[in-house]
Backbone as JSON, one array per atom type, in Angstrom:
{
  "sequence": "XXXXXXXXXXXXXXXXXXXXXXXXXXXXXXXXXXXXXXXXXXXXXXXXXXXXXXXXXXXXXXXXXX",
  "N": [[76.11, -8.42, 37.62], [73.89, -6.48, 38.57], [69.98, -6.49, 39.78], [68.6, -4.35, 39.05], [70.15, -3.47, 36.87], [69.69, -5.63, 34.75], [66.77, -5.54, 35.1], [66.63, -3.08, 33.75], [67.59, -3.82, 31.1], [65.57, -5.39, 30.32], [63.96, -3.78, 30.04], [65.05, -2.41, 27.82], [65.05, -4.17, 25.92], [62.22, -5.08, 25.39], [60.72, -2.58, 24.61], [62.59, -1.84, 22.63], [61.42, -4.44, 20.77], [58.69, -3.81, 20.9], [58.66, -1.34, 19.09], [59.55, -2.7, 16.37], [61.93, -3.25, 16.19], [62.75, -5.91, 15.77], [66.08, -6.84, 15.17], [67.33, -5.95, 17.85], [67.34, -8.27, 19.58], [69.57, -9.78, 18.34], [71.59, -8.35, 19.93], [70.99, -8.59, 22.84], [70.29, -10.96, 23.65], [71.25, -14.09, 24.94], [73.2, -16.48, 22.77], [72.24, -18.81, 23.23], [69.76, -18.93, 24.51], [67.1, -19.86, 25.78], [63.85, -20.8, 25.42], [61.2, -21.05, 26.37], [57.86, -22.05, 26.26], [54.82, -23.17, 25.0], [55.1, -22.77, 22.25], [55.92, -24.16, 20.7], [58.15, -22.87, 19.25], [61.91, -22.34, 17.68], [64.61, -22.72, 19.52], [67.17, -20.25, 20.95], [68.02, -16.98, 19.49], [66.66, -16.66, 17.31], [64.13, -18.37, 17.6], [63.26, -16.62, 19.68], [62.77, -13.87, 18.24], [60.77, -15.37, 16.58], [58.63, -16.16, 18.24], [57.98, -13.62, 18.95], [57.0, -12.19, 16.72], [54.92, -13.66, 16.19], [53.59, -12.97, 18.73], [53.31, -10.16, 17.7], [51.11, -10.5, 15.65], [48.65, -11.2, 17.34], [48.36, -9.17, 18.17], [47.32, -6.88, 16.6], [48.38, -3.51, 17.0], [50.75, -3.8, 17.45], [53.82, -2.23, 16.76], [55.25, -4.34, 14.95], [54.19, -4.36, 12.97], [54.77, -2.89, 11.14]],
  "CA": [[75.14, -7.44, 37.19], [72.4, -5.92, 39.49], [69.02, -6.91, 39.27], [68.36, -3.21, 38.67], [70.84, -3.65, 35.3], [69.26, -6.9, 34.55], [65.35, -4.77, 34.68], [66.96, -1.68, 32.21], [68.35, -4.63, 29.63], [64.64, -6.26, 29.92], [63.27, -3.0, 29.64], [65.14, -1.79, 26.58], [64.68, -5.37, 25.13], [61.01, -5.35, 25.23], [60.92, -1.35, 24.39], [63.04, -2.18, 21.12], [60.68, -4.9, 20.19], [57.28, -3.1, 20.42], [58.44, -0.2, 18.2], [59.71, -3.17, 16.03], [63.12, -3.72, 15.94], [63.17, -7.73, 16.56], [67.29, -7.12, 15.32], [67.58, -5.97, 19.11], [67.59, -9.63, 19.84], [70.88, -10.27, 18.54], [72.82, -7.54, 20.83], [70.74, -8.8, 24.02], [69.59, -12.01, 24.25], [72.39, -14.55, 24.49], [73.05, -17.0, 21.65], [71.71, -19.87, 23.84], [68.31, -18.57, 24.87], [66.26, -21.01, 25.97], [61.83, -20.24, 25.05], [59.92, -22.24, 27.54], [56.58, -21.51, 25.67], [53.77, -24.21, 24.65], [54.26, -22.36, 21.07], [56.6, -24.41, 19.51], [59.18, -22.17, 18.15], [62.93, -22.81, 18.02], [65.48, -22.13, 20.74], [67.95, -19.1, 20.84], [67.45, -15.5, 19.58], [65.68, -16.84, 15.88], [63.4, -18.91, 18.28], [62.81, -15.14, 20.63], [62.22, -13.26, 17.43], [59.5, -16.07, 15.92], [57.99, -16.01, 19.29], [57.05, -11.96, 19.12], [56.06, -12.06, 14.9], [53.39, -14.14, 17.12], [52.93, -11.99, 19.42], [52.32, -9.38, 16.98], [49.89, -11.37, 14.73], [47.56, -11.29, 18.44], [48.22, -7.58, 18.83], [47.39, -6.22, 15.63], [48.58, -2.12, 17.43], [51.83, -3.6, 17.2], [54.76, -2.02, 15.94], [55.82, -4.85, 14.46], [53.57, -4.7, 11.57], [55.19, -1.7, 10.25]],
  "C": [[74.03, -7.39, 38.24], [70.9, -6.24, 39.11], [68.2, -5.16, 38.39], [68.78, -3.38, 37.12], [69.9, -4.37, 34.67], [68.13, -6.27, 34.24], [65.92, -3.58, 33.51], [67.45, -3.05, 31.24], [66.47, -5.01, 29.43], [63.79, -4.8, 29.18], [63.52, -2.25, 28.34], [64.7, -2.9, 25.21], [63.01, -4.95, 24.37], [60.12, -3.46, 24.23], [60.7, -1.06, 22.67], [61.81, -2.85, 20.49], [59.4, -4.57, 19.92], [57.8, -2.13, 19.71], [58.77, -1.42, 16.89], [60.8, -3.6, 15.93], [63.59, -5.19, 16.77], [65.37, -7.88, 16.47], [67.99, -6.83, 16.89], [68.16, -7.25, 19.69], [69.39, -9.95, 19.83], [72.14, -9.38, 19.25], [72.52, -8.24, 22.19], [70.49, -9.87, 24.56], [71.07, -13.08, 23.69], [71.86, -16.07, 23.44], [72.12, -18.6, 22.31], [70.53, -20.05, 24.58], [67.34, -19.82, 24.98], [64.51, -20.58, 25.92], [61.68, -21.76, 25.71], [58.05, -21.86, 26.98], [56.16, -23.11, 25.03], [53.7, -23.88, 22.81], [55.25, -23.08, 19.93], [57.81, -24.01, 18.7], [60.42, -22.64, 18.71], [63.9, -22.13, 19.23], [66.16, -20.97, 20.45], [67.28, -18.2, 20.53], [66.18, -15.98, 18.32], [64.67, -17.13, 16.77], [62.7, -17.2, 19.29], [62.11, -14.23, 19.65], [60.71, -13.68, 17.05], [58.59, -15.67, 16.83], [57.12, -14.02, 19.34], [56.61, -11.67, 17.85], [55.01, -12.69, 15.42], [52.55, -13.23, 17.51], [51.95, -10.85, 18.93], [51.27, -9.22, 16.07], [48.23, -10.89, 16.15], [47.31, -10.06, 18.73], [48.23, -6.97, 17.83], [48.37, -3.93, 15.83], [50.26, -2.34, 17.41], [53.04, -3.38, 16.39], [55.13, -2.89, 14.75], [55.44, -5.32, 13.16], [53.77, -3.79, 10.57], [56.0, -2.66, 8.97]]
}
């Protein structure tokens, strides 16, 4: 895969998740996801999801409070 590919997957990833759809996760992010973050949460996609219900706690404008 091209790094070009590789930027359109991050970009639909991140896309998906600000309008809200954290189920994105489980088409894109593989089951073995590793979160390098100081925040505690668990590994894989559950661990990617927890990590942006964060996110959107800090960013009240976000989608994800629909």
């Amino acid at each position: 895969m091209s790094a070009e590919e590789n930027k359109a997957i991050v970009r639909r990833l991140l896309d998906e998740v600000m309008k809200g759809n954290l189920a994105i996760a489980d088409e894109l992010i593989v089951t073995d996801y590793a979160q390098h973050s100081v925040f505690g949460v668990p590994q894989g996609r559950e661990g990617f999801k927890q990590f942006f219900m964060g996110f959107a706690t800090a960013v009240p404008r976000c989608s994800l409070h629909d």
